[in-house]
C-alpha positions in Angstrom: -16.5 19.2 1.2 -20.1 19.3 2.5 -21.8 16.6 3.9 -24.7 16.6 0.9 -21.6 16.0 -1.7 -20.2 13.2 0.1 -23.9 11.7 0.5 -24.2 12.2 -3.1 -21.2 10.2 -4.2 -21.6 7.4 -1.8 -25.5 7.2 -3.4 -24.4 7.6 -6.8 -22.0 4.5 -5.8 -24.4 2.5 -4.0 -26.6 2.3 -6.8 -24.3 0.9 -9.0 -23.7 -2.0 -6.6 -25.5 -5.5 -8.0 -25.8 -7.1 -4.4 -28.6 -6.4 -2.4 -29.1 -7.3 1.1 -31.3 -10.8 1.1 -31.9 -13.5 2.8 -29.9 -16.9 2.0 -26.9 -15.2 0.8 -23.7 -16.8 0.2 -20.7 -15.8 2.9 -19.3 -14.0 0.0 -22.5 -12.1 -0.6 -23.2 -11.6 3.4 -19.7 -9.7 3.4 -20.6 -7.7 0.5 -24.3 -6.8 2.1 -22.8 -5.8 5.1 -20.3 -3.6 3.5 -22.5 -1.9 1.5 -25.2 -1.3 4.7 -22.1 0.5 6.3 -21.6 2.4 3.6 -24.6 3.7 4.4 -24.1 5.1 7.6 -20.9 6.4 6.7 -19.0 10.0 5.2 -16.3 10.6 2.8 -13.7 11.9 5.6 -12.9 15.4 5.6 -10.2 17.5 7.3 -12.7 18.0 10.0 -11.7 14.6 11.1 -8.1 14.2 12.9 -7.3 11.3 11.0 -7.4 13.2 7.6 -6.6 17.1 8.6 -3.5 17.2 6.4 -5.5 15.5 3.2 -8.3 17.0 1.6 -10.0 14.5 -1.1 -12.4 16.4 -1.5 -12.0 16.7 -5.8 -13.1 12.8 -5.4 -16.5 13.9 -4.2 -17.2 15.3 -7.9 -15.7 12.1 -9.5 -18.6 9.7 -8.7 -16.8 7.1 -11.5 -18.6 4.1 -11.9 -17.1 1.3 -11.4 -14.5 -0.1 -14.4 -15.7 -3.2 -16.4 -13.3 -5.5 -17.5 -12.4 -4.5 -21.2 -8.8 -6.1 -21.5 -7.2 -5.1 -25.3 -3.8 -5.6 -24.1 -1.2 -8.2 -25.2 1.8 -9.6 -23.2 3.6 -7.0 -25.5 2.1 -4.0 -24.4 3.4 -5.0 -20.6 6.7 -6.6 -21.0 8.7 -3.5 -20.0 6.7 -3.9 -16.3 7.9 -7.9 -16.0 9.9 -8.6 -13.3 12.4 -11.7 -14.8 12.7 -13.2 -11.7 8.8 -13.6 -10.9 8.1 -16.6 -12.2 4.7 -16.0 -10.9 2.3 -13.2 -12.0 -1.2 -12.0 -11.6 -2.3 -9.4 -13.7 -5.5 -7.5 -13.4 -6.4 -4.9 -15.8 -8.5 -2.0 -14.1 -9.1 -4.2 -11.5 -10.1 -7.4 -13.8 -8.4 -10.6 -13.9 -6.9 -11.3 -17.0 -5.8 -14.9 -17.2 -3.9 -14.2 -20.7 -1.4 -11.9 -19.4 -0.9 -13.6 -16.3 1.4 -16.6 -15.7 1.2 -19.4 -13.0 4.0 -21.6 -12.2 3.9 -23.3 -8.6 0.3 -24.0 -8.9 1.1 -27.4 -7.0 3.4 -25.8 -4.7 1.2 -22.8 -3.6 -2.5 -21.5 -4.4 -2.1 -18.9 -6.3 -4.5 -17.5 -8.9 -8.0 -15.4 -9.1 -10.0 -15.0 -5.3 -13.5 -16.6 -7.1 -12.0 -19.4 -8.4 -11.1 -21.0 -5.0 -14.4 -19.7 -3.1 -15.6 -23.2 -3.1 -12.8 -24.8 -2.7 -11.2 -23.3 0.2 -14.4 -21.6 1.9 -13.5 -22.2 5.5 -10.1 -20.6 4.9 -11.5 -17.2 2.9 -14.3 -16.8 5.4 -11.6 -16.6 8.3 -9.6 -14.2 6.8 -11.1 -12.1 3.4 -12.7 -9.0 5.0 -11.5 -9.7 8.9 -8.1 -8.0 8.6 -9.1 -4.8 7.4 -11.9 -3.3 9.0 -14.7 -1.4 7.0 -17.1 -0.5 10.1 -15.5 3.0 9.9 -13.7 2.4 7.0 -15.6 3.7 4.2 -13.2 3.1 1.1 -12.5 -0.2 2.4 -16.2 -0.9 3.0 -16.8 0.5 -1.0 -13.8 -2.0 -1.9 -15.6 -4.7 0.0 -19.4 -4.1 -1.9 -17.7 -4.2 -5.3 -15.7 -7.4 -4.7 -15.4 -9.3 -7.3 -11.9 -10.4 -8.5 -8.7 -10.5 -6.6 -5.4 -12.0 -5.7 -5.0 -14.8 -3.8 -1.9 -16.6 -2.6 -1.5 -19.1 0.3 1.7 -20.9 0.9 1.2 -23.5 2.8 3.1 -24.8 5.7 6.9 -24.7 5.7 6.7 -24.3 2.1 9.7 -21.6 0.7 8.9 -19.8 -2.2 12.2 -18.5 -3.9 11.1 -16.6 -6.4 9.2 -13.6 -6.1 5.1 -13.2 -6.8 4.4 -10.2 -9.0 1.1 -8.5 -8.2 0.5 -6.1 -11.8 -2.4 -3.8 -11.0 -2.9 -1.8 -14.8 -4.8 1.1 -15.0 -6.2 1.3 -18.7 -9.3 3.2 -18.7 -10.2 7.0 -18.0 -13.2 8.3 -15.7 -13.5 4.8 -13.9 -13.0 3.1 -10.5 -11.2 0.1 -9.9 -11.3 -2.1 -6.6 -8.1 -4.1 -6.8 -7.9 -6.7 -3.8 -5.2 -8.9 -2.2 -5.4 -11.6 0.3 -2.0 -13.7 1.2 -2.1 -16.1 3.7 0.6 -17.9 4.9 1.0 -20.8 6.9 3.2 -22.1 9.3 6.9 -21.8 8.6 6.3 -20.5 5.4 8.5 -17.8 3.1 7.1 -15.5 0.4 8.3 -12.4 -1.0 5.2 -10.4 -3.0 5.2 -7.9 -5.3 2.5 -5.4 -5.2 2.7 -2.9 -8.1 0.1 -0.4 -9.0 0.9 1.0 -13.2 -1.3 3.2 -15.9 -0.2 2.7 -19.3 -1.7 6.4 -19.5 -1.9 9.7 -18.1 -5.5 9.6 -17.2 -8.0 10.8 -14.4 -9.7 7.4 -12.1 -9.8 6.1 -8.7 -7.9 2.9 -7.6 -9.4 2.0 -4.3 -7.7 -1.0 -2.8 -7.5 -3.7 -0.2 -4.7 -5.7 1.1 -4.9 -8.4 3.4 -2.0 -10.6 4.8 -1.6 -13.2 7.6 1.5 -14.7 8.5 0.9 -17.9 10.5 3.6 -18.8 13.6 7.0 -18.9 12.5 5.9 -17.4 8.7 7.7 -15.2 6.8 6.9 -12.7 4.1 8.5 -9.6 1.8 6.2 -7.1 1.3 7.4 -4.5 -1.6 4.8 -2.3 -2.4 5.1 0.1 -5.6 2.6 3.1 -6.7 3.3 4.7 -9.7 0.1 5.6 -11.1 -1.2 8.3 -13.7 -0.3 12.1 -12.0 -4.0 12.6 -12.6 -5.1 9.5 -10.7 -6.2 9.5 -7.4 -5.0 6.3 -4.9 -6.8 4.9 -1.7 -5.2 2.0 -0.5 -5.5 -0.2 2.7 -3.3 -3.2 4.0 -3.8 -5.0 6.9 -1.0 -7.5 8.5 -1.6 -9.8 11.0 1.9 -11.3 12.5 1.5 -14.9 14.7 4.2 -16.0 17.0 7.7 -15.5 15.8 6.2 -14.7 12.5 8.0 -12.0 10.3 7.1 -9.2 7.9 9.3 -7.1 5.8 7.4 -4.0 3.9 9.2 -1.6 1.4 6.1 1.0 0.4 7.3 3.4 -2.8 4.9 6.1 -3.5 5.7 8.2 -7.0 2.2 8.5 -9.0 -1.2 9.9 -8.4 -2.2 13.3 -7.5 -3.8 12.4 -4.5 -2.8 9.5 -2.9 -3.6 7.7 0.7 -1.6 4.7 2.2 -3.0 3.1 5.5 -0.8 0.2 6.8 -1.8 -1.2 10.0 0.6 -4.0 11.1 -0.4 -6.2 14.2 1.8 -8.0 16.5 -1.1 -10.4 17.7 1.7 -13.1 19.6 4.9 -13.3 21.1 8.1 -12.5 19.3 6.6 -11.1 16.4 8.8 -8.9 14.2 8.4 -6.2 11.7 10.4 -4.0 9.7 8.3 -1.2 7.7 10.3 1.1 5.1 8.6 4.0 2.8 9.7 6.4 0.7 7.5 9.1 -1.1 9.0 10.6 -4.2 6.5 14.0 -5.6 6.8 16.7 -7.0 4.2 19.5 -8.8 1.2 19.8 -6.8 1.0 16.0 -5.9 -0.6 15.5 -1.8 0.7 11.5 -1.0 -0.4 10.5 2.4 1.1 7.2 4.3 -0.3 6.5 7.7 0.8 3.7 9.8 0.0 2.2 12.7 2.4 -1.1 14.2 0.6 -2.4 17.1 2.1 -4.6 19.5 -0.1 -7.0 21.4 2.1 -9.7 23.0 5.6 -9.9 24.6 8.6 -9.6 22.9 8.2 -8.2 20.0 10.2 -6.2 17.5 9.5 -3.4 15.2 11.5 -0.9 13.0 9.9 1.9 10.7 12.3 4.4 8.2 10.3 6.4 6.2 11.2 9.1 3.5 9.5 12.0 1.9 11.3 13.9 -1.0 8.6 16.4 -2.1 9.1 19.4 -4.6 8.0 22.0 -6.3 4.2 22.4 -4.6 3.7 18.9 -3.3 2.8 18.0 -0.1 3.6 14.8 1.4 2.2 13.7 4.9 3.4 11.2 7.2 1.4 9.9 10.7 3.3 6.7 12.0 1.7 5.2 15.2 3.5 2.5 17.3 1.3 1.0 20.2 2.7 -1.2 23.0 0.3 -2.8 24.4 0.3 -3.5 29.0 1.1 -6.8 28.2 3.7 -5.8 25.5 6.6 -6.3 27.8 10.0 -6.2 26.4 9.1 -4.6 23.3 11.9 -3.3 21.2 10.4 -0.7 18.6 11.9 2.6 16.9 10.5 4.7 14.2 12.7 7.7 11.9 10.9 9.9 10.0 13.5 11.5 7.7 11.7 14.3 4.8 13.0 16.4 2.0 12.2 19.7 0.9 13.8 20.8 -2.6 11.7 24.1 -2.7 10.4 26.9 -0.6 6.1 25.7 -1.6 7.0 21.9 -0.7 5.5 20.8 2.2 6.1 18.2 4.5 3.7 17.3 7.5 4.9 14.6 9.9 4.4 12.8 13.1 5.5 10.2 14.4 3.7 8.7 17.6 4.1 6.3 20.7 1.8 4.9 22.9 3.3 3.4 25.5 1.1 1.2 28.5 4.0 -1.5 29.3 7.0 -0.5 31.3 9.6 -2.4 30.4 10.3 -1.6 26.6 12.4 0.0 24.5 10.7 2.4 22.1 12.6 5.2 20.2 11.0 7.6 17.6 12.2 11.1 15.7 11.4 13.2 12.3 13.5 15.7 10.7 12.3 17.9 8.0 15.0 20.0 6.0 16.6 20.9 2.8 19.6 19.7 1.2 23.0 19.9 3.4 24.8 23.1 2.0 28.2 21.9 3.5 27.8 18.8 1.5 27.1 20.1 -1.5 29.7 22.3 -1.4 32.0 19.3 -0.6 30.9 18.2 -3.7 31.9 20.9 -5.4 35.0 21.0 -4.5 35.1 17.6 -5.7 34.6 19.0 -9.1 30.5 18.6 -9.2 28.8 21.5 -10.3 25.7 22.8 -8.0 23.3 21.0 -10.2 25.4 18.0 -10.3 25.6 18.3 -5.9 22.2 18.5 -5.5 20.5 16.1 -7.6 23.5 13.4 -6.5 22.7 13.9 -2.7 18.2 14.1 -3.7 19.3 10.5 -5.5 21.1 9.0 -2.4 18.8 10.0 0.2 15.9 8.2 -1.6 18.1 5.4 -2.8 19.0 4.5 0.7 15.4 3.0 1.0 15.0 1.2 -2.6 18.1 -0.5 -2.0 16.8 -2.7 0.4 14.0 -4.0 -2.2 15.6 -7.5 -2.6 14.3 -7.6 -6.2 16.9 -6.7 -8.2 15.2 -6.3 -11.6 13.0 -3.8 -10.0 15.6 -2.1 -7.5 17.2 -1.5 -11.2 13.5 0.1 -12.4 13.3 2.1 -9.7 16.7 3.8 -8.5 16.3 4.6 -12.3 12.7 6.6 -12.2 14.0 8.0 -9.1 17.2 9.0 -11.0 14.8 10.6 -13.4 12.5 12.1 -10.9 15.8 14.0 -9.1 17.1 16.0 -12.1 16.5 19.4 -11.3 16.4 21.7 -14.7 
């Protein structure tokens, strides 16, 4: 991709944008105007840069989409097979649009939950601290573009000590063709509080767009949250996605990531231990096949004492797709005593899959224990022809033990309507013809 293409996207975006920089802006509109003056100085990344050698999105470069408008024609009908029925809370955006209609609120007086711009007034102090801080757009550039065109987005804050049961489903619906959609997430939660969230990126069509999205969470001391994050988006769609996580004292994070859609795709996930005794357990699995590229880079950062990490990511990739895995764990000098491993375990059911992985530590604290390891490989012949024996034919073998090695990671969702969704679509994804 040439410079003068990316320059010409990033333009043809710019212009689009309806904030300007001026003086006596609103906080909101500040963090827009600074977004879009980075965007500026910045390049679509290329696999010149180190970060992005293994990934080449350069096809977006000659989809300068516009950005979607909110045209909602759907009915509650046309989404109940994606309802979760234990979610008694759900936000639903439609190409990155709110839509109030679809969505259903239950614990309004428990929680805040609903639509970012309806609570910019009302909870100012708390938005400023925390919308845009987490996930950094200074050399960002699709999280600076998600930041210029923010407009709606997800908001949840539990507040202290406050246990949410149920599970909060996040719909993200892709409806429209040739567009862009900046879907956006903040959860905050406070002080001995427990959420599980449900992040879940649909089409209703196979289609060409862009979803560029933003996540944001921080988990106060002593917080808890469930993170399961699902993408399974049109094959034709191309995904850029980045979380932030930022973990208190004693806080806890749990994050199941489950990439199927899109033929490009990009997931960064940067999780920071920022106090002592911090935990975090991080699973992925990446499900692809025909000339899908899905790309997950992580980075778990301890900061303080004490803490504890655990990464297990999958890759199952056929046919001609590639998947990509870079997983970075950084312990920090005054990280003593942290306990981190990371497993990196990939796939290959055909001789043109591809699988590039590596799994990183940097270590400046010398009293830790820190463990990492990949393996890339095909299917166990020995076991399959156990299973044979068994009275399995080949077929039979093979798409049984492509079933259980991705299974393993799904059945840790804790969701059980949507563990049932997805071991099925992964059930359909591993019968080979």
């Amino acid at each position: 991709m040439s410079d003068l293409a990316s320059t010409d996207y990033l333009g043809c975006l710019l212009k689009s944008c309806p904030i300007k920089s001026t003086e006596s802006l609103s906080w909101l509109s500040q963090l827009r105007a600074q977004a879009i003056d980075r965007i500026s100085t910045q390049k679509l990344p290329t696999r010149r840069d180190e970060e992005w050698r293994f990934t080449d999105i350069s096809p977006i470069a000659h989809l300068p989409y516009q950005p979607s408008q909110p045209e909602c024609n759907l009915h509650a009908h046309d989404i109940e097979h994606l309802s979760l029925k234990e979610a008694k809370n759900r936000l639903v955006f439609v190409d990155g649009h709110y839509s109030s209609n679809l969505s259903t609120i239950f614990d309004a007086t428990a929680l805040v939950i609903g639509n970012l711009p309806e609570f910019v007034a009302t909870h100012a102090s708390t938005l400023e601290s925390h919308l845009g801080q987490h996930v950094q757009f200074d050399n960002n550039v699709f999280a600076a573009l998600n930041t210029a065109f923010l407009r709606d987005g997800a908001l949840i804050i539990v507040p202290k000590s406050i246990a949410i049961a149920e599970p909060i489903h996040l719909l993200f619906i892709a409806t429209q063709k040739e567009v862009t959609s900046y879907p956006r997430c903040l959860v905050i939660g406070e002080a001995g509080s427990n959420v599980t969230l449900v992040e879940d990126y649909v089409a209703l069509q196979q289609a060409t767009y862009i979803t560029n999205s933003v996540t944001e969470i921080s988990l106060a001391a002593n917080a808890q949250a469930k993170h399961i994050r699902i993408q399974r988006e049109s094959a034709q769609a191309f995904h850029l996605a980045n979380c932030a996580v930022s973990l208190a004292h004693a806080s806890n994070y749990q994050s199941t990531s489950i990439s199927l859609g899109s033929q490009i795709s990009r997931y960064n996930l940067n999780v920071r231990l920022t106090d002592a005794a911090a935990e975090c357990v991080v699973d992925g699995l990446t499900l692809i096949s025909d000339r899908q590229l899905a790309d997950t880079h992580t980075c778990i950062d301890h900061l303080k004492p004490n803490g504890t990490s655990r990464q297990h990511h999958k890759c199952i990739a056929d046919d001609a797709a590639h998947a990509v895995f870079n997983g970075k764990i950084i312990v920090h000098p005054h990280a003593q005593q942290t306990n981190s491993s990371q497993s990196s375990r990939n796939l290959l059911l055909s001789k043109l899959a591809q699988v590039d992985t590596k799994p990183q530590l940097e270590i400046f604290a010398d009293d830790v224990k820190c463990a990492h390891g990949a393996t890339v490989g095909q299917l166990d012949q020995e076991e399959i022809f156990y299973l044979e024996s068994r009275g399995l034919s080949a077929k039979a073998a093979r798409n049984l033990l492509t079933y259980a090695f991705g299974a393993e990671i799904i059945s840790r969702i804790p969701v059980t309507s949507l563990r049932q969704q997805l071991e099925q679509a992964v059930l359909n994804q591993t019968q080979s013809n």
